[in-house]
N, C-alpha and C positions, 0 to 999 in steps of 0.2 A: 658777290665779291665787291662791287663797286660801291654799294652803299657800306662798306665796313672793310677797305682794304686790309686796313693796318691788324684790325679785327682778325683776318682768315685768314692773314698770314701767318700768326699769331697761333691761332688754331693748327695750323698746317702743320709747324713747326716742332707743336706739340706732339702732334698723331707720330710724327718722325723719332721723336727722343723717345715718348712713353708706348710706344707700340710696336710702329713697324722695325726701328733698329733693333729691340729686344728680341722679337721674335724672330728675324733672320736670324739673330745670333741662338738662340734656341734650338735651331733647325740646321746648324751648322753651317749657315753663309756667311757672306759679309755685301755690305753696299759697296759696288764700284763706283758708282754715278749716281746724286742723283740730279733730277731737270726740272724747278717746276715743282708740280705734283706727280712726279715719276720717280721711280728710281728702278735702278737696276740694279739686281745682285746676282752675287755666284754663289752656286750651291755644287758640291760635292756628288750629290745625289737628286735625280729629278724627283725621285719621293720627296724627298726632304723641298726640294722645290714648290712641288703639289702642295704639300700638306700647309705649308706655310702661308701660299697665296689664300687658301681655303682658310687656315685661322684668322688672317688680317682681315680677308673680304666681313666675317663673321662676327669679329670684334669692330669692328666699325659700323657696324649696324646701330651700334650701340651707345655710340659717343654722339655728344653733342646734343642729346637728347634733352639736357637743361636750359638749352638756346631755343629762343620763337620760330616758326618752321623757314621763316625766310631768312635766320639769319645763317640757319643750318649749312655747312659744308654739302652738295649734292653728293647722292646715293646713285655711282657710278657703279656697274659690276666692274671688278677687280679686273683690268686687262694683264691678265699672268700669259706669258709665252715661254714655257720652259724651252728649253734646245738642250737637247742629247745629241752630244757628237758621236761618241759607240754607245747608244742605249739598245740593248735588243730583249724587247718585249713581245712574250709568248704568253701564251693562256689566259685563261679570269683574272684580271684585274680586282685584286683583296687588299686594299692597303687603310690601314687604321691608322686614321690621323689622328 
């Protein structure tokens, strides 16, 4: 970040509009917050929660890949914390993202 602020913010801002917004809305959430390189949304569904962190984490793998490896955004895992306030989950977990 510091040798290219203006750079990664730049970037940042990108991954927000052509990514992460779309695909929360894909998945039926929306962004409350975001901080930074955070954000937090609501989903309807922890499925829909799950599966979404799991696509973001997965398409991000993937970007930036035409930048020199230091000028890359770091490959953090996805800190996702769903919260279910009445979730009740029972048996094998099957959910196709």
């Amino acid at each position: 970040m510091g040798a290219d602020e203006e750079g990664t913010h730049e970037r940042l801002k990108a991954h927000l509009v052509e990514l992460v917004d779309p695909k929360i809305r894909e998945h039926h959430g929306r962004i409350v917050k975001t901080t930074g390189d955070g954000v937090l949304a609501e989903f309807a569904s922890v499925v829909d929660a799950v599966c979404c962190a799991g696509e973001i984490q997965r398409a991000m793998a993937d970007r930036d890949l035409d930048l020199a490896k230091e000028r890359r955004l770091p490959r953090h895992p996805l800190a996702a914390r769903p919260h279910a306030k009445n979730a009740l989950l029972s048996g094998k977990f099957d959910w196709h993202c």
